[in-house]
C-alpha positions, 0 to 999 in steps of 0.5 A: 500500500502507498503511503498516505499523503499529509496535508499542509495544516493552517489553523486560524484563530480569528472572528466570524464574518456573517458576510464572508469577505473577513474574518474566519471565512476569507481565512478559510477559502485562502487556506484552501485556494492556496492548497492547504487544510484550514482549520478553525478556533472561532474567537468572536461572532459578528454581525456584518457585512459590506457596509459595516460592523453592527454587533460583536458576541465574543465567545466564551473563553473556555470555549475558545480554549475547547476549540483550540484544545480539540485542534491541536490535540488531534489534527494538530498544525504546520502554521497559524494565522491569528487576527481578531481577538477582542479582549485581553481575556482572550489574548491570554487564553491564546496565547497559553493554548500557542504555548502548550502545544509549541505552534511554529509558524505564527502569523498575527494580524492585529486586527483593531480597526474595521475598514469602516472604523468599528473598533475591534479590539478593546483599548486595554486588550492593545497592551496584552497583546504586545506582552502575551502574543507578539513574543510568541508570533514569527510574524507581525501584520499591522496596516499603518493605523494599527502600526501607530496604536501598537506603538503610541505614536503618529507615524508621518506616511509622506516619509518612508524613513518613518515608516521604516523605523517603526516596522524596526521598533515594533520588531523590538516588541518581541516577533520575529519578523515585521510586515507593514502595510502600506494599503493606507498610504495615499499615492499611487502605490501601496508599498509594504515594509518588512523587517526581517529582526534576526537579519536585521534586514528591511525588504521594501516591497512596492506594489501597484494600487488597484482601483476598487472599492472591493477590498474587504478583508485584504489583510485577513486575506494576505495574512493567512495566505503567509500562513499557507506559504509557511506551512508549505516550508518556504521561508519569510520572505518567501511567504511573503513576497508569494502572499502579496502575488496571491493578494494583488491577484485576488484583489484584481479578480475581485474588481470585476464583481459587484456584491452588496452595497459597500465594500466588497471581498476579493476574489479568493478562488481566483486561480481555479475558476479564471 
């Protein structure tokens, strides 16, 4: 008998999204574009869609701890993608779950900020997050606003030199690797910055920004498509660089489709269904 194959595993721990352009469910349908197995670890239940947030419910966190135990116990996982994780509670919780059973792999995308401004992480959750999780995580995902709370500070997007010192200074924080992005900047570019700690090298990562308002979800999206890179044994930077291929290609397949009345998701399967 042939021996069996394995899967690539990706676990994310993150939020439900009722629309399914974020969240767990954008997580979900990249791990499996990208030829992973995807598992799950639901963190918080929102209500929303392409126009905005309207109710959080966050799961209890003994539950939470269930979800992870049933995972990694059995399935177990090559690599991890964290996003919405609300309280400070929940912070601890995963990060004691990441611990017992030694994740590798683990790509945190702080997720503080919907794209139409509902807050989803509480004020005091920020500093659990910088004490408890980003000394476990191997790579950092803000956009420039979450870079900014993560550090205290206002970070000048017109000076890439700014931008480059804070990519440095969050690498500071514990995590093994930083990637900035630069979605929010205003130009005609959307360049990313990653800062590699134990080479202290800095990649500077331009792209070309495409015009579309469908872009809900990008950073759950590119964020676990790193995950799915890693789990396949590539490199960060790699993982990266192949992210930002998948992302920009999604995000330009996805222009094309109308759904919903705001921001729409981009288009995951983009790949298989041409």
């Amino acid at each position: 008998m042939d021996e069996q194959k394995k899967y690539c595993r990706v676990l994310t721990i993150a939020g439900s999204d009722s629309g399914g352009g974020a969240g767990i469910q954008a997580d979900l349908k990249t791990i499996a574009a990208n030829s992973c197995y995807g598992t799950s670890v639901i963190t918080a239940l929102t209500a929303q869609n392409t126009l905005g947030v309207s109710a959080i419910h966050p799961v209890p966190v003994d539950f939470v701890t269930a979800q992870m135990e049933a995972v990694l116990s059995d399935i177990g996982t090559d690599a991890v993608k964290i996003g919405m994780l609300y309280s400070p509670e929940l912070i601890r919780t995963v990060a004691e779950g990441l611990r017992k059973f030694s994740v590798r792999n683990i790509v945190l995308d702080p997720v503080m900020i919907a794209q139409s401004g509902d807050k989803l992480l509480q004020d005091e959750a920020v500093e659990a997050l910088k004490e408890e999780l980003m000394p476990l995580v191997d790579l950092i995902t803000p956009n420039l606003p979450e870079a900014a709370l993560l550090l205290n500070r206002e970070i000048d997007t017109s000076i890439p030199v700014a931008i480059e010192s804070a990519a440095i200074d969050l690498g500071k924080l514990g995590c093994g690797s930083v990637l900035i992005k630069g979605g929010h900047m205003e130009s005609q570019t959307s360049t990313d910055y990653l800062y590699l700690v134990a080479d202290d090298r800095l990649i500077i990562l331009p792209e070309y920004r495409i015009s579309t308002k469908n872009n809900h979800g990008t950073g759950c999206t590119l964020s676990s498509a790193i995950a799915s890179f890693l789990a396949w044994g590539e490199d960060m930077e790699a993982a990266v660089r192949m992210a930002k291929e998948y992302i920009t290609g999604a995000i330009l397949a996805g222009a094309e489709y109308e759904i919903g009345k705001g921001n729409g998701p981009v288009h995951h399967f983009f790949v298989t269904s041409g």
